[in-house]
N, C-alpha and C positions, 0 to 999 in steps of 0.2 A: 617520359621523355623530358630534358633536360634544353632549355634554353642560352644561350651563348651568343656572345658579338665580339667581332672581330673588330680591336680600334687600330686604323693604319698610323703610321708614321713617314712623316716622308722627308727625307734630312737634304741639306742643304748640297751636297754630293749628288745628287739623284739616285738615290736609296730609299728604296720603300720596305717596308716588313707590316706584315700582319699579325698585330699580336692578339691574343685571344684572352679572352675575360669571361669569366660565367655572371658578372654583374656588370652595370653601366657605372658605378662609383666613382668617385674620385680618387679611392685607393689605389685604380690599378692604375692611372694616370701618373702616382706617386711612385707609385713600384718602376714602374719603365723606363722615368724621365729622373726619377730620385733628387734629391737632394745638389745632387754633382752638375745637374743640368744647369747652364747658364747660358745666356743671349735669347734670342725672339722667340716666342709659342702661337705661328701663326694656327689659327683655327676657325671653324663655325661660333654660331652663337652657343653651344653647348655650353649650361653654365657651371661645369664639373672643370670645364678647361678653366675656366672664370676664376673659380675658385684657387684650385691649384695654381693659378699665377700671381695672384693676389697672396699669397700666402710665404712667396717668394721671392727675396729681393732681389737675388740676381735675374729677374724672368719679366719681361717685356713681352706683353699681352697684346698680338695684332688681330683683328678681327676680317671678318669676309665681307665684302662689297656684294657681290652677287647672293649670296644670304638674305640680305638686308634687300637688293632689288627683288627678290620674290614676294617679300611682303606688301611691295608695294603692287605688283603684277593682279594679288590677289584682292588687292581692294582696286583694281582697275574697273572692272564691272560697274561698283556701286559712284564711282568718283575718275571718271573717262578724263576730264581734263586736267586734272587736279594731279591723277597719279601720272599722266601722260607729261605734264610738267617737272614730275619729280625723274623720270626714266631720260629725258630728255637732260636733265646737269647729270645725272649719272653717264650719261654715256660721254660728256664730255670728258672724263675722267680718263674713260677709257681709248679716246681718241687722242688724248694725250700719250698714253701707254706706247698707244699704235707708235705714233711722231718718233717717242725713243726709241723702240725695238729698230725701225727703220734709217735712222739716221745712226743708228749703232753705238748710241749712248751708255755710258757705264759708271762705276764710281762717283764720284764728287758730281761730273757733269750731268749724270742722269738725276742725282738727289737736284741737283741747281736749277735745271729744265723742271721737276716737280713743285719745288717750290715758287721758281716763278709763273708755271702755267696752271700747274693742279689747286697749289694750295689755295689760291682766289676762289674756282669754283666749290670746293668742299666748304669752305667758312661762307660763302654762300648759300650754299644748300643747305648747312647745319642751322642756321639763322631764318630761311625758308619754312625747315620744321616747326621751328620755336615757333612761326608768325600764323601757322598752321593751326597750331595747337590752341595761343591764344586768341583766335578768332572765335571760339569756342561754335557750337553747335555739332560737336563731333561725341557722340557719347562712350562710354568706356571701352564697348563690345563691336564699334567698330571698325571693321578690316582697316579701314585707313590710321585710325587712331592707333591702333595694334606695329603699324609696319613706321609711322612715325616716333611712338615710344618705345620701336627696336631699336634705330639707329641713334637715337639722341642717348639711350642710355650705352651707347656702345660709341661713344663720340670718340673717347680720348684712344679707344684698340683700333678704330679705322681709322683714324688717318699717321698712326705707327710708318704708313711706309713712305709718307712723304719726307721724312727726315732721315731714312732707310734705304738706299738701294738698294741693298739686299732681298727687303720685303718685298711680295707680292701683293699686288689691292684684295686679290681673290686666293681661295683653293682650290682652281681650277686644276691643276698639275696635279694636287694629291687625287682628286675627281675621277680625274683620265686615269693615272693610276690605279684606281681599288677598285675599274670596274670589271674584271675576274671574278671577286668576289658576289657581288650583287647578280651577275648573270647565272653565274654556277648554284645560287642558292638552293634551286630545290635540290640540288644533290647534295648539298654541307648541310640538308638536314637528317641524312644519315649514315654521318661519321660514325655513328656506336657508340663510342667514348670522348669525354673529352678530350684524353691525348690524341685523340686520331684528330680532332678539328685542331688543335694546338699546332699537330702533324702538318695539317692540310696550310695553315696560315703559313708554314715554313716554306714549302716547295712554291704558295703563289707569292711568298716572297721574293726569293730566289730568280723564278721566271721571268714574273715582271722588272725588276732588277735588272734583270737580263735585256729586257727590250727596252728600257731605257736607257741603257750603254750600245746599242745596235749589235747583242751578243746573239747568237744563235742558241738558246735554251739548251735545244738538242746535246750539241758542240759541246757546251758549258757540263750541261750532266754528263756525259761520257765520260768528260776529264776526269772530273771532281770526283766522281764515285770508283773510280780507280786508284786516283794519287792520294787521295784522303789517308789509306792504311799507310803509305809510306811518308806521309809529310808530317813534321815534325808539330806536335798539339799545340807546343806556344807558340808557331805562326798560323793559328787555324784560320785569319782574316784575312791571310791572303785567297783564302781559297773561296772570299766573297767576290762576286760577280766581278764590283767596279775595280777591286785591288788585282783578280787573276786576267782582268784582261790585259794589264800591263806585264803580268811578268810570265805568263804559260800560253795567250789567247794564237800567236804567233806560230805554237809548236804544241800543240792539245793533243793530246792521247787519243787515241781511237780505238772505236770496237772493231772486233776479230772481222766481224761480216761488213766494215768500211771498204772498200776497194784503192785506200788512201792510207791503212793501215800498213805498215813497214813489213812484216812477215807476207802480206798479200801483194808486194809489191815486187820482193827478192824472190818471191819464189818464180821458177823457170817452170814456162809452160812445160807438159808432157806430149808426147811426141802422141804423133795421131795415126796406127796403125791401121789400113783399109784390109782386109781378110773375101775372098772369095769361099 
């Protein structure tokens, strides 16, 4: 048996795909994203994403907030008030988040709102570490010391989204997204081949895709596995989720056994003859 991981992608559209790798490498990070890729690479601490962005000028490296809060979660145990102080500026971060989402902040004004609420607390916190670290009597193999030289050595990718509206603090969204994946596992342990799990990453692409644009799955495959033989190959992107709900989602093909299908609809009942 043959080992495989699926790394998601989740683009700025609300498009998710699962692509599939038989190694964790940086290769296939390069293969996906290539050369051509340019603007933000939000991700975990993985330092395969690290590398790859480092490697690339046009490629702006954000890193994850809640990442970096579970290191601190798990030196809570040994240091209750110490990590409870560090979880406490972190969430003010995110009670700023809250403030935009609800006052319906966007563009310039929501980067503006970040900088003059967030940016204080984060160079606070970052400065907090430092004062951490050099207090010294934390030795190398300690949870707290461990979750403190996460986030300082990932200083300059987390705070990416204060000068970014765009960015996210976290990967929450891709999270919610790839969980298909992780539920489903013990059956993507026996794809057979790797083109069948390659196969499998395509359709939970697709689906979730789908409930991220509030597409009915269903609806969407009917169409698609019909119009496909007739729709011309160099527009094959329309026939992704977020591009067909605008141009077929209003008037989608349906199956023979739909009751909403057009032959099921013309056709005139037949007469109902009673016989003694």
């Amino acid at each position: 048996m043959k080992t495989g991981w699926f790394w998601p992608l989740y683009g700025d559209a609300d498009e998710v795909v699962f692509t599939y790798s038989n190694s964790r490498g940086r290769a296939h990070i390069e293969e996906v994203l290539s050369e051509s890729f340019s603007g933000t690479l939000i991700s975990d601490g993985y330092a395969a994403y690290a590398r790859y962005a480092a490697a690339q000028e046009s490629v702006t490296h954000a890193q994850c907030w809640v990442h970096g809060r579970r290191y601190f979660i798990e030196a809570q145990k040994d240091h209750p008030e110490t990590v409870t102080n560090a979880l406490q500026q972190i969430a003010k971060v995110y009670r700023n988040e809250e403030a935009i989402k609800t006052q319906g902040l966007t563009g310039e004004k929501k980067r503006q709102y970040r900088l003059d609420h967030s940016k204080p607390v984060v160079s606070d916190f970052f400065q907090w570490c430092r004062d951490q670290l050099a207090q010294g009597g934390l030795v190398p193999s300690d949870p707290l010391t461990k979750a403190l030289n996460y986030v300082l050595g990932r200083e300059a990718s987390l705070t990416v989204f204060l000068e970014n509206p765009d960015v996210q603090p976290d990967t929450n969204h891709l999270e919610r997204a790839l969980r298909p994946i992780p539920m489903g596992k013990k059956n993507w342990m026996f794809c057979w081949t790797e083109l069948g799990a390659e196969h499998l990453g395509i359709i939970q692409s697709l689906i979730s895709t789908c409930k991220l644009h509030d597409i009915n799955p269903y609806t969407y495959l009917v169409d698609v596995l019909q119009r496909v033989s007739q729709h011309p190959a160099s527009d094959v992107s329309d026939l992704t989720p977020r591009l067909w709900k605008t141009r077929f989602a209003e008037n989608p093909l349906r199956a023979l056994i739909d009751p909403r299908h057009p032959d099921r609809q013309n056709k005139q009942p037949e007469a109902t003859v009673h016989a003694h």
